[in-house]
GUVO-97051 format. One record per residue (C-alpha): residue in three letters; y, x, z. Coordinates in nm, 4 decimals. Last residue first. Example, Ala and Ser with C-alpha at 12.3 -4.5 7.8 and 13.67 -1.06 7.14 Angstrom:
2
+-----+----------+----------+----------+
|   r |        Y |        X |        Z |
+-----+----------+----------+----------+
| Ser |  -0.1060 |   1.3670 |   0.7140 |
| Ala |  -0.4500 |   1.2300 |   0.7800 |
+-----+----------+----------+----------+
end
This chain:
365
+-----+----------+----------+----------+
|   r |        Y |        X |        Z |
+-----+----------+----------+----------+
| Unk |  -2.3540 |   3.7771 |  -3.9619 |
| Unk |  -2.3076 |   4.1206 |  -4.0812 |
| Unk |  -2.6162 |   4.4035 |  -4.2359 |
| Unk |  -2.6530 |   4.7537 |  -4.3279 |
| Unk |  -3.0405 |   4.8741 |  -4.2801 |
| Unk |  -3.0378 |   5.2508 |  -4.3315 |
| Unk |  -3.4025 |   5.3898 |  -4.3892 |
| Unk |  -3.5933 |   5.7633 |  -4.2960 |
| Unk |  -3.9251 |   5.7808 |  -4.4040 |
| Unk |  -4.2318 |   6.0694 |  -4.2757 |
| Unk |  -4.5299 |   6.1185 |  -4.4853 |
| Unk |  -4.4547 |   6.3980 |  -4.5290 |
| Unk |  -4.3952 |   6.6460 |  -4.8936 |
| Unk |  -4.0536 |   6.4949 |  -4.8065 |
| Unk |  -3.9002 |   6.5032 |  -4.4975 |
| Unk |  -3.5428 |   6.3440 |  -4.5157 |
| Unk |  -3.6313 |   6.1170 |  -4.8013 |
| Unk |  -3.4007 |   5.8168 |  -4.7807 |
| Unk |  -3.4265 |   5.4637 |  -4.8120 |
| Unk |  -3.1858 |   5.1965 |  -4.8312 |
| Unk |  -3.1564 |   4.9007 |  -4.7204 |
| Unk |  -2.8895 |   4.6762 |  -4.8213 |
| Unk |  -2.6918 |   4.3094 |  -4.7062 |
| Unk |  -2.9393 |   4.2103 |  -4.4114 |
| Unk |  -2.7696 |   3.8752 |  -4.3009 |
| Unk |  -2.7610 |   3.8375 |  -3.9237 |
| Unk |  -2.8484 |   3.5900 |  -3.6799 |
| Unk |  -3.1591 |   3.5300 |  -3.7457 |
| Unk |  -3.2611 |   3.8463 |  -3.9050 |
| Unk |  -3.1879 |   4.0173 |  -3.5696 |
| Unk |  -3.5804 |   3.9202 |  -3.4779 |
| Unk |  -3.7213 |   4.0715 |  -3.7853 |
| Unk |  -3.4786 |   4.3071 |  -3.8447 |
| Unk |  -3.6410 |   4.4484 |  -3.4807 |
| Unk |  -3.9990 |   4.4559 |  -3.6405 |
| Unk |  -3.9316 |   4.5818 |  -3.9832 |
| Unk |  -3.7649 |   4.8859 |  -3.7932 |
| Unk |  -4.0202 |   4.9326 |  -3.5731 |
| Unk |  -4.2741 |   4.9511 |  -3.8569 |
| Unk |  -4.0248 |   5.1478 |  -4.1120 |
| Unk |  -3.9953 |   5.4354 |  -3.8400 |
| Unk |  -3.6977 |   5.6546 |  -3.8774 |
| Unk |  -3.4451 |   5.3968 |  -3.8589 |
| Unk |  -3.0886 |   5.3822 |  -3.8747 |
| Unk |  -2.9823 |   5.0284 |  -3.8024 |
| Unk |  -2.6107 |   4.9556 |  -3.9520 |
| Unk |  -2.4191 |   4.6230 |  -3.7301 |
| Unk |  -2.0921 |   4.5442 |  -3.8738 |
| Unk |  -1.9097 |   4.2469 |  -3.7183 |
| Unk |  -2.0510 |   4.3059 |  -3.4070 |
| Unk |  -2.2619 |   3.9911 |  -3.2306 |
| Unk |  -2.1866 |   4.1480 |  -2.8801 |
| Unk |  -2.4624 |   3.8557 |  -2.7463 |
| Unk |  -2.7068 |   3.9869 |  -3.0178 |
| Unk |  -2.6425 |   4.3444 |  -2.9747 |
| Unk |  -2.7490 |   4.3117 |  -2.6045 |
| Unk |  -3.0384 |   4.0734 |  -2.6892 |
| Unk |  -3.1939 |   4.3472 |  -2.9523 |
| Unk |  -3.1176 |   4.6261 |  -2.6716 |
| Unk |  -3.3426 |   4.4182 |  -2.4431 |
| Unk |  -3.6229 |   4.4030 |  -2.6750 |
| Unk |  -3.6148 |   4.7241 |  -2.6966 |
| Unk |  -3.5041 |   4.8613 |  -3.0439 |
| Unk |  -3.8043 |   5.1341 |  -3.2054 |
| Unk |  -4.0400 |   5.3423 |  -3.1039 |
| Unk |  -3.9491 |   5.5797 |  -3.3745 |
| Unk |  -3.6370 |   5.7014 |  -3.1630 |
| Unk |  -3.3415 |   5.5001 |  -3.1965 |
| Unk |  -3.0606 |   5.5253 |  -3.4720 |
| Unk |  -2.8299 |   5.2156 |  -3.3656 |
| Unk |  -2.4418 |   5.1951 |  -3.5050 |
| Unk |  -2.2412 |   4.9053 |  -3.3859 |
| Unk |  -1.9218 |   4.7909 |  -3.5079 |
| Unk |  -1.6741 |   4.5921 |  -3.3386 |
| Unk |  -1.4570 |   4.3692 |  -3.5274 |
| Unk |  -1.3448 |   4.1385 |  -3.2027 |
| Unk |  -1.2741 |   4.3055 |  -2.8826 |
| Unk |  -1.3237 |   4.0909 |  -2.6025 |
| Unk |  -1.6198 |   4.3175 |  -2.4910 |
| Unk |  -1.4202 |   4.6204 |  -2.5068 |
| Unk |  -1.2377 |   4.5011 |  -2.2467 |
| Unk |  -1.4700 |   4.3504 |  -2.0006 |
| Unk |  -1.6611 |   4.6703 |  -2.0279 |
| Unk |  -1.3276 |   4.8974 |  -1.9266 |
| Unk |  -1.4510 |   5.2161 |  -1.9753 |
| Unk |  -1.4128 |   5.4959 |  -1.7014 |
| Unk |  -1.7991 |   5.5133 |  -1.6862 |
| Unk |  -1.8045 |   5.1786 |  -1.5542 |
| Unk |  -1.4431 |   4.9679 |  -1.5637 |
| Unk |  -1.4851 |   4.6701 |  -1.2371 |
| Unk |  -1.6689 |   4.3752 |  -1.3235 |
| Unk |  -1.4313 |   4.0965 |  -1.1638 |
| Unk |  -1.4522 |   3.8184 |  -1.4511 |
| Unk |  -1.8089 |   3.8861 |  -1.5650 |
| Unk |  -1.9271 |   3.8875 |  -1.9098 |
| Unk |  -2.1860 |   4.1311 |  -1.9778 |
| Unk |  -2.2463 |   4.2795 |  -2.3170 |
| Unk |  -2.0845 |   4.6368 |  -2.1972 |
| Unk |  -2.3110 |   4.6230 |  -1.9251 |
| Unk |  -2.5583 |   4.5241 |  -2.1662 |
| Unk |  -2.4920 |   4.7867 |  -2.3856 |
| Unk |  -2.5100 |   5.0557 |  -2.1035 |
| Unk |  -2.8494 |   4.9785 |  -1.9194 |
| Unk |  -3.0255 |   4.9773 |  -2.2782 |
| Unk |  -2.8656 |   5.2795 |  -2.4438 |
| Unk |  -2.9493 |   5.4766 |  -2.0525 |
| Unk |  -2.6664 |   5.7108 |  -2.0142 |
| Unk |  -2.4457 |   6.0183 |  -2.0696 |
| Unk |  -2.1626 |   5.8813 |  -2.2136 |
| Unk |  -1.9229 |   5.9939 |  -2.4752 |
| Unk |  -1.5638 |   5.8214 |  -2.4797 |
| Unk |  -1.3586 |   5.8806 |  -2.7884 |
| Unk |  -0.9870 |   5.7730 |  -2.8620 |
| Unk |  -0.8449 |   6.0660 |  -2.6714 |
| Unk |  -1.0149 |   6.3362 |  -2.9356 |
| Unk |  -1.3453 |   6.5210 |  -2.8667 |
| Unk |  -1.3146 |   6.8768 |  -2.9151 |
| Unk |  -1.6652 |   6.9463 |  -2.7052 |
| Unk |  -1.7324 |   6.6031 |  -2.5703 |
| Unk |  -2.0171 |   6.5226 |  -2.8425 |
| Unk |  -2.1561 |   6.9005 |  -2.7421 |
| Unk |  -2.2184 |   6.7445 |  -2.4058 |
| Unk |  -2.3143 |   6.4297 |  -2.4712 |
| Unk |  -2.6201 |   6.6285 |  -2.6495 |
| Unk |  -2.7085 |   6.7521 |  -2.3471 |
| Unk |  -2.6586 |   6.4694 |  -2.1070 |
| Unk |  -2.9707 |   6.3357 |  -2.3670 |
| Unk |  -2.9709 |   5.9685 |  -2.2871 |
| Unk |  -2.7186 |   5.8846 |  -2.5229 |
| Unk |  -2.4104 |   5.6645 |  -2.5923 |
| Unk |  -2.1121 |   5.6693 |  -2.8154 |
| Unk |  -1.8258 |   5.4921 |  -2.7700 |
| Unk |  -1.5097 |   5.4977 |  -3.0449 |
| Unk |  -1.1729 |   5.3299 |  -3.0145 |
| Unk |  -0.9236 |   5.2727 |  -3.2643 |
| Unk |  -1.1298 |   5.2874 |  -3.5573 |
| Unk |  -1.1178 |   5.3690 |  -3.9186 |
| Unk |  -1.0093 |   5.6896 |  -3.9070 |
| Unk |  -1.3016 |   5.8125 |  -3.6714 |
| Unk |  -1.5967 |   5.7419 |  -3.8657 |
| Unk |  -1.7021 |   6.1218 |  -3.9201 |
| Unk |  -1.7140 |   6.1839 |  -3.5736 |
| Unk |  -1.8917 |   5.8886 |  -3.4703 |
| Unk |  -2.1792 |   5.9947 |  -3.7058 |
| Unk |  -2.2556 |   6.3283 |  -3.5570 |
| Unk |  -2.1818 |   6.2318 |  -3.2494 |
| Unk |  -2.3569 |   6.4660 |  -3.0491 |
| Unk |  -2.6476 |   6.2348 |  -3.0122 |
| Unk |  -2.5447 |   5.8821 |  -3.0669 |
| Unk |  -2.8396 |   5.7367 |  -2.9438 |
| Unk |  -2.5780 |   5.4153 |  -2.9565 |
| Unk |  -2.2413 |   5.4556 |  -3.1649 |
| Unk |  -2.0176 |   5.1921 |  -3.0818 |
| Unk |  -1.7595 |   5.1779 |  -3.2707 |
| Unk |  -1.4435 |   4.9543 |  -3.1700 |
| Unk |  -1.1164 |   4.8218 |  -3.3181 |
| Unk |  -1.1950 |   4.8387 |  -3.7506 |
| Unk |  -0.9064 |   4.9405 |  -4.0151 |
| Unk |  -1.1508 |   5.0282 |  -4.2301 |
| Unk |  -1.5111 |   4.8820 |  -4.3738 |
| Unk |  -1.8260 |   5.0702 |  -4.2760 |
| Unk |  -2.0860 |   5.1289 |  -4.5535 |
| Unk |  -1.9080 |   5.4091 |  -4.7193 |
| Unk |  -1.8818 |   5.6227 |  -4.3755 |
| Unk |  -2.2904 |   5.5354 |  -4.3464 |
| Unk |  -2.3473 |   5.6517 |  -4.6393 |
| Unk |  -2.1309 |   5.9582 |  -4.5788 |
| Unk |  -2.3580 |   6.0340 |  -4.2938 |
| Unk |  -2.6595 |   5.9496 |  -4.4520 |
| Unk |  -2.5656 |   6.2047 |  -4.7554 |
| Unk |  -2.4916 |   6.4397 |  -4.4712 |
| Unk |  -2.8432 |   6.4196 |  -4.3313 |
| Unk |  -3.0063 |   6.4350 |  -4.6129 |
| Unk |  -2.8479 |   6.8094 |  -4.6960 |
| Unk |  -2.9388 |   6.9394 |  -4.3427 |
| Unk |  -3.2873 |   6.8653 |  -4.3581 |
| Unk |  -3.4268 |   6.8444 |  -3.9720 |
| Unk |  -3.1472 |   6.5954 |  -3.8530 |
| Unk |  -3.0444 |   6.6654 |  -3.4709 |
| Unk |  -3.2040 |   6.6508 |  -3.1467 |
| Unk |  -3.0288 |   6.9535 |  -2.9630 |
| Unk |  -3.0187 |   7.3063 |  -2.9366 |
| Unk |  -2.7990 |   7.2487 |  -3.2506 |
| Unk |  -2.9270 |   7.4445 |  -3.5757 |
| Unk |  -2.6629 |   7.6790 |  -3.7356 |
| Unk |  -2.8608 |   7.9833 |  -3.6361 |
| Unk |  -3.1558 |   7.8444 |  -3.8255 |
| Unk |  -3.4261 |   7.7296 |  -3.6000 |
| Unk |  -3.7400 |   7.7756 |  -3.4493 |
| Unk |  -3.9244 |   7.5637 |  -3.1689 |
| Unk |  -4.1884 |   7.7979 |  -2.9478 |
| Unk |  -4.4596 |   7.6256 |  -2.7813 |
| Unk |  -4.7018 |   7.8332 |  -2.5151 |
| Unk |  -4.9500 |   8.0881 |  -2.5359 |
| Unk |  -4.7257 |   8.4399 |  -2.5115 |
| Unk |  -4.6052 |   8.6097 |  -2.7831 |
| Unk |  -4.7427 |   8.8690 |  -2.9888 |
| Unk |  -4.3893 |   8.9837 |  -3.1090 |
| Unk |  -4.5024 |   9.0453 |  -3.5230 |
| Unk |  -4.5677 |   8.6487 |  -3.4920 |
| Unk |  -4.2652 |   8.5633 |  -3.3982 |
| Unk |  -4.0599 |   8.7714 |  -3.5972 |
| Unk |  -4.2568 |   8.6553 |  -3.8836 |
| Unk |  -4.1986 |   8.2578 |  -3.7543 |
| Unk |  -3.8052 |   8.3660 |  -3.7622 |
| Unk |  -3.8251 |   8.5331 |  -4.0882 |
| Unk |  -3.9577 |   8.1760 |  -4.1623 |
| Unk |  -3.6860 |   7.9647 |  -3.9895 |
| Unk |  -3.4535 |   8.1448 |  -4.2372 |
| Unk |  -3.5983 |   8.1033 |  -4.4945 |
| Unk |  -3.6078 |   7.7211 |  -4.5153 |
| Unk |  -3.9115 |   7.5243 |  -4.3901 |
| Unk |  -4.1086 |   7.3233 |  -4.6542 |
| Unk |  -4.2708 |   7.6124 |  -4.7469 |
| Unk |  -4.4222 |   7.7138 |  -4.3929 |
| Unk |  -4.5156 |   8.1226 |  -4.3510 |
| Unk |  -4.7796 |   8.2788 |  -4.2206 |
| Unk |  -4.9577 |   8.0422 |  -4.0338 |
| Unk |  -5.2740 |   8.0569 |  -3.8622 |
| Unk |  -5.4459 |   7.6574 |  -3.7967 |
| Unk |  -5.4471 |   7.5336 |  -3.4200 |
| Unk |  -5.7507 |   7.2900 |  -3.2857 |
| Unk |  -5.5670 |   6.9807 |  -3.1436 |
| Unk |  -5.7294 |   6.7936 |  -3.4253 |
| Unk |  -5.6763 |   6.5077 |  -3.6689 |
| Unk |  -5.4981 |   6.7943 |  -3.9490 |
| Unk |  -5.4710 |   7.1221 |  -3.7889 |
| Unk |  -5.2022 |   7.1562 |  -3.4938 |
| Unk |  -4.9522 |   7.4477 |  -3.6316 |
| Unk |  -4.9572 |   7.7896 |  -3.6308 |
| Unk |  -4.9893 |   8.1030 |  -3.3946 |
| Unk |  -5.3488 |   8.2062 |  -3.2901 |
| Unk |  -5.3306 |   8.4655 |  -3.0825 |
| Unk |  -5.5284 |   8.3293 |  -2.8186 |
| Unk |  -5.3075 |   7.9830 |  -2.8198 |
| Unk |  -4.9503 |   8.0165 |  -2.9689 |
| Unk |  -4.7677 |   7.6615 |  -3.1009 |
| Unk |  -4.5054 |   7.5915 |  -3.3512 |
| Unk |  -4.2095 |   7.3658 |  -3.3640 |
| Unk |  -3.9935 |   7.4044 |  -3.6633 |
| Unk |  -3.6197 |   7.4089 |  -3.7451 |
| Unk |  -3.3930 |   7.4033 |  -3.9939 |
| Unk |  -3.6140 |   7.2146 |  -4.3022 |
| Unk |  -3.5460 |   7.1902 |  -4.6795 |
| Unk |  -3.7621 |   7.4894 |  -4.7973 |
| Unk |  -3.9397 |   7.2453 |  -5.0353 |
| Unk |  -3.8213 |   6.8394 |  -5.2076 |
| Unk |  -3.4531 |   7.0315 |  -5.1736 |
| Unk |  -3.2134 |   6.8069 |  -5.3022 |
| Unk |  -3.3999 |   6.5334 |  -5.0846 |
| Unk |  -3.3923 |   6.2153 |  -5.2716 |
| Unk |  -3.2100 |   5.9377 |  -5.1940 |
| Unk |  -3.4230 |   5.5767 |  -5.2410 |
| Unk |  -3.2933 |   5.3137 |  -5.4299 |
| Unk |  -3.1720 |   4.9902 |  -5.2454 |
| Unk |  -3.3393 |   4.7017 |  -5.1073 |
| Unk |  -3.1713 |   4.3815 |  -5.1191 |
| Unk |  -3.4756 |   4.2261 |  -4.9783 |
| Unk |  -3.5949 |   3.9014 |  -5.1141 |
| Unk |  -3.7796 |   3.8238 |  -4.8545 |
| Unk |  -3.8506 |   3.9090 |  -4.4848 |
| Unk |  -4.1564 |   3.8405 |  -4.2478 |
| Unk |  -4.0828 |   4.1883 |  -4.0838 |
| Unk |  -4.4151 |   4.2744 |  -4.0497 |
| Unk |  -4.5544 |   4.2450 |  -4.4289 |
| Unk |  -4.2013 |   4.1940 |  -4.5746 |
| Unk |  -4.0126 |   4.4895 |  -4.4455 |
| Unk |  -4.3827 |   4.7099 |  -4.4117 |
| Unk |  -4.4263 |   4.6297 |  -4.8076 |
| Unk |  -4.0292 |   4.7336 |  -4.9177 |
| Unk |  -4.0539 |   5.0552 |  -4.7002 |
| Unk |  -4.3465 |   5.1238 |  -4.9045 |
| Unk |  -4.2396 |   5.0949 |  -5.2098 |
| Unk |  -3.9841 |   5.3124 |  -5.1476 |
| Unk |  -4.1641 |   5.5882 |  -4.9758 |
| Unk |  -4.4233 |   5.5744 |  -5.2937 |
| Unk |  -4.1452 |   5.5751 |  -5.5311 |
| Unk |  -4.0406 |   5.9509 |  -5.3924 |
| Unk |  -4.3835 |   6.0509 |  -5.3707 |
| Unk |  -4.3595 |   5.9738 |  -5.7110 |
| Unk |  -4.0413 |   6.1936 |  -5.7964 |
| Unk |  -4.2022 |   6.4966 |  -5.6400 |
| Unk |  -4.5404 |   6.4640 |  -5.7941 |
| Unk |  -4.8508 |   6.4582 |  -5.5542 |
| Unk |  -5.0656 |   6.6650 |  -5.4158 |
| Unk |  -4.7939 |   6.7977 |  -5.1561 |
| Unk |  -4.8165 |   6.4588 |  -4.9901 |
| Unk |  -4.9612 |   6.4526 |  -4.6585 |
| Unk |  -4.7907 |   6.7365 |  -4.4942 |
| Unk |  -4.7874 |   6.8519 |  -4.1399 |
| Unk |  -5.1722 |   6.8510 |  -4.0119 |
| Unk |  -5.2509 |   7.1557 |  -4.1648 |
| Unk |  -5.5990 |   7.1825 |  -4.2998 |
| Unk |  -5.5524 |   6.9618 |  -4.6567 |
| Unk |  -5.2546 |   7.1879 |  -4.7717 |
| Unk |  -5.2531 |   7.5474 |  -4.5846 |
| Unk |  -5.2334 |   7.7758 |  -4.8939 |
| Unk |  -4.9445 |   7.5419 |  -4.9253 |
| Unk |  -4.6990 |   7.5166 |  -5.2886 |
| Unk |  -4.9551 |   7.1892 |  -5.3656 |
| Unk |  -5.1163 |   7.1601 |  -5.7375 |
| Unk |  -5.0139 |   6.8408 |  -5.8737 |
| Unk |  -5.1461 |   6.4929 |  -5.8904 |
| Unk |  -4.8697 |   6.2294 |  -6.0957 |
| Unk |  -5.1061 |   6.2331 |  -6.3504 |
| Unk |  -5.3543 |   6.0922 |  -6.1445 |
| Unk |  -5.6887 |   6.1946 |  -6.0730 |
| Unk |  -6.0563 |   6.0960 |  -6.2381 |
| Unk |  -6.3481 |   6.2208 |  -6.0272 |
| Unk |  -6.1917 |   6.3817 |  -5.7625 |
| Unk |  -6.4163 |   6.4820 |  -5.5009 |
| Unk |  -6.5325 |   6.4449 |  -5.1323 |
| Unk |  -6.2032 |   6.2945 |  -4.9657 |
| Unk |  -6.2756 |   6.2081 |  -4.5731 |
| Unk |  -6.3262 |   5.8750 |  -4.5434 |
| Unk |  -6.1734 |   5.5714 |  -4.2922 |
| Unk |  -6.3282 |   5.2669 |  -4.2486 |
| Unk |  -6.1419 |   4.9211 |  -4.1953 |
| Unk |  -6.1726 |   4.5647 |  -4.0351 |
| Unk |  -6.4847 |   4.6522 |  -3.7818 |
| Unk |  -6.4599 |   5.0074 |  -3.8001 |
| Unk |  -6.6324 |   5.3447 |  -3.9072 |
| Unk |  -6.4922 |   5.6619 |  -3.9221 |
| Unk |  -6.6404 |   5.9653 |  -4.0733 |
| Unk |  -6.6773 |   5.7804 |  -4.4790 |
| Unk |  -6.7561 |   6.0406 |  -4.7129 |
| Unk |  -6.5179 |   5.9812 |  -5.0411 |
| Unk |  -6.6009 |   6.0245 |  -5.4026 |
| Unk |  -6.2820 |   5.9480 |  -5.6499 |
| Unk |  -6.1500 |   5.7265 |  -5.8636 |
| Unk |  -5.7583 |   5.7387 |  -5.8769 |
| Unk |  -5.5048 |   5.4732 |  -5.9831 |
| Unk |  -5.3193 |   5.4922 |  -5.6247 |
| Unk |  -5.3422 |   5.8627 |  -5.4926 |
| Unk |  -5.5870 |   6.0843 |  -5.2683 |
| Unk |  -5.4984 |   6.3223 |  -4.9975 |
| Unk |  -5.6414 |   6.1343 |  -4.7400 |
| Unk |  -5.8553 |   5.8836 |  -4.7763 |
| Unk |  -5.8559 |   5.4955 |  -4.6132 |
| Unk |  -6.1229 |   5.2718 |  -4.6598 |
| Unk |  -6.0487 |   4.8759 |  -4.6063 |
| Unk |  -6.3216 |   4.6301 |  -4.6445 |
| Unk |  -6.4261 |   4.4015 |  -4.9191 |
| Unk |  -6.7721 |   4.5488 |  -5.0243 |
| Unk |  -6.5842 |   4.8866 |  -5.0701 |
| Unk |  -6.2112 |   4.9145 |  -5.0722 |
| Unk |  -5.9986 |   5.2028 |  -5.1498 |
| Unk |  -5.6672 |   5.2316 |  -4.9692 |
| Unk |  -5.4765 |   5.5883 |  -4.9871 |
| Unk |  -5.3307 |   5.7580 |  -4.6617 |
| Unk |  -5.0136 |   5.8704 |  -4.6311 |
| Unk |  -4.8861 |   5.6990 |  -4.2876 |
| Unk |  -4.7789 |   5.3771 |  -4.4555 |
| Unk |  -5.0267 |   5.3266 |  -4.6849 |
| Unk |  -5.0942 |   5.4401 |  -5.0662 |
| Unk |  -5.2474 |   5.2249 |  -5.2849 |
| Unk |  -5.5532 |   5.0995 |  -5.4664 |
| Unk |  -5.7422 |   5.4018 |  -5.4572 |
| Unk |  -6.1129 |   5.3287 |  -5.6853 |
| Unk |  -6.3366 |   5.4314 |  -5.4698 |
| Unk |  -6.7525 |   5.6036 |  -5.4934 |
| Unk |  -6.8736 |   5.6123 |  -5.1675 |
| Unk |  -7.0490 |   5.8748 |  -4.9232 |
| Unk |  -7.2189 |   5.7639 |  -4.6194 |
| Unk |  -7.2228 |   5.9104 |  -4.2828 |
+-----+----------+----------+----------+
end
C-alpha cells in the first residue's frame, strides 16, 4: 500500500483524524486536526481510505506524551495523545457536527461539555479476557489479545484486582473487575460523571410533577433521586436484575418493572376503555395523567422506532434523552424534533482518553 503525505483536517466521530488526498477521505489514528503527517494507507474504499500513521512531521501543541505503555496497541483508548482539555473540545464539537449532519438540526442550544474530574484512574470496572496466558485486552482492529499489567484509566482498585488476576493463572475465559462498590449490574463506569448527570438531570426537571417514567431505568439510579417532585414514579428495564436492586427499599410511590421498554410504553400509550391494570399499574390511568415526564437512556443502538411513536402519543411535558451514542441520538431528535423543542444538550465526558461521548438532550413541546 501507498504512503501519503496529510494535512488532518479533523477529528471524526470514532477518533479518527480526516486527511484528504485527491479529494477523498483518509482516516488515521492517533493523529490530530492541524497536523502534517506521513500515513500508509491499509484500507482502500470507494468514498474513503483509511491509513495507518507512519510519522509525525509537524504535531500539534495540544499532542502529549500518553500515561500507556500500551497506547497505539490496545484497542481501548484513542486519545491519550492529546491534551486533556482538547480532547474535551473535540467531544463537543463533535456532538454539535453528528446533531446537524444526521440529525438535520440547527441552531442547537448546545451546552458546554462536563469534564471528568478524573481525565485517568476514573473507571470501576473493566472487562478483560485470558487466552494461553495471555491476560489483557483485544488489541487495536484485532481479536488478537495485548498483556496488561495494569490500565491507567482504571482506578486502583480494579488494578490490584487485574494483579490478583493475573498472579491466579486463570482459566481462558472473560473476567469483568470491579471496585467493591460496583453494582453487578449495568451501571455508569466513572462514578464522579455519573452523579454530575444525575444532578443534571434533578436540575433539569421542574417540581411538583404527577408521573416519571424512567425507561432502561436500571436500578433506578435516576428515579431515585427525582422522587420529591413526583407523585408517582415507573421505571422500566429489561434486566430482571437490575429491577431487582431498584425494588430493594423502594418507597409506595414507585413501581419497577421487569419488561420489554418497547412492549411497556405502548401499553401504557394505549387507549382502550376496558384494558385491565398490567403489571399492577393501571395504564389507562397513568395515561390520563397530564405533566408526565419521561426519562430514556437506551443502549447505543438507539430509540426504536416504536419507542419514538410511544413517547410521541404520551407527548410528556418533560422528555430528557440520555444518550451514549451521538449517531442514534441525532437520529431519534431527528424525528421527535417535530413535535418537540430541544431546549439544551449537553455533553459529558464519562470516558475520556476514549473516544466514547455521553449527551443529555432536555427538551418540551
Amino acid at each position: 500500500m501507498s504512503v501519503v503525505d496529510l494535512k488532518i483536517e479533523d477529528i471524526a466521530f470514532g477518533g479518527k483524524g480526516v486527511g484528504r488526498e485527491q479529494g477523498k477521505a483518509i482516516f488515521v489514528p492517533y493523529t490530530i486536526e492541524g497536523e502534517l503527517v506521513s500515513a500508509e494507507i491499509v484500507r482502500e474504499k470507494k468514498q474513503f481510505a483509511e491509513a495507518d500513521l507512519v510519522e509525525v512531521k509537524e504535531g500539534s501543541s495540544h499532542r502529549v506524551t500518553p500515561k500507556c505503555p500500551y497506547f497505539g496497541r490496545c484497542g481501548g483508548c484513542a486519545y491519550q495523545h492529546i491534551g486533556y482539555e482538547h480532547q474535551l473540545a473535540i467531544k463537543w464539537r463533535q456532538v454539535r457536527n453528528v446533531l446537524e449532519r444526521i440529525g438535520k438540526l440547527k441552531e442547537i442550544p448546545m451546552r458546554p461539555i462536563i469534564p471528568s474530574p478524573k481525565p485517568y484512574g476514573y473507571r470501576n470496572r473493566i472487562t478483560v479476557h485470558a487466552q494461553d496466558g495471555v491476560i489483557g485486552f483485544f488489541r487495536r482492529d484485532s481479536h488478537r489479545l495485548i498483556d496488561v499489567e495494569r490500565c491507567p484509566i482504571s482506578c486502583d482498585e480494579v488494578n490490584r484486582e487485574l494483579t490478583d488476576l493475573r498472579r491466579g493463572n486463570p482459566r481462558d475465559g472473560h473476567y469483568t473487575l470491579r471496585t467493591s462498590s460496583s453494582r453487578r449490574v449495568f451501571s455508569q463506569t466513572n462514578d464522579e460523571v455519573a452523579d454530575t448527570l444525575r444532578d443534571l438531570i434533578v436540575d433539569l426537571v421542574p417540581p411538583n410533577q404527577d408521573l416519571l417514567i424512567d425507561a432502561y431505568c436500571g436500578t433506578g439510579f435516576f428515579a431515585k433521586a427525582l422522587l420529591n417532585k413526583f407523585e408517582r414514579v415507573v421505571g422500566i428495564d429489561w434486566d430482571k436484575f437490575a429491577i431487582t436492586a431498584a425494588k430493594e427499599k423502594a418507597t409506595g410511590k414507585e413501581t419497577y418493572i421487569a419488561g420489554n421498554v418497547e412492549e411497556e410504553l405502548q401499553q401504557v400509550g394505549a387507549v382502550h376503555p376496558n384494558r385491565p391494570p398490567v403489571n399492577d399499574i393501571d395504564h389507562r390511568r397513568l395515561r390520563s395523567i397530564a405533566t408526565t415526564t419521561i426519562i430514556v437512556d437506551p443502549p447505543a443502538t438507539g430509540l426504536s422506532t416504536n419507542v419514538r411513536r410511544s413517547i410521541l402519543n404520551l407527548a410528556p411535558t418533560t422528555l430528557i434523552y440520555v444518550s451514549c451514542n451521538p449517531a442514534t441520538l441525532a437520529r431519534d431528535l431527528k424525528e421527535l424534533h417535530g413535535k418537540f423543542t430541544i431546549n439544551s444538550v449537553t455533553p459529558l465526558d464519562m470516558f475520556p482518553q476514549t473516544a466514547e461521548i455521553e449527551a443529555v438532550a432536555h427538551l418540551q413541546p
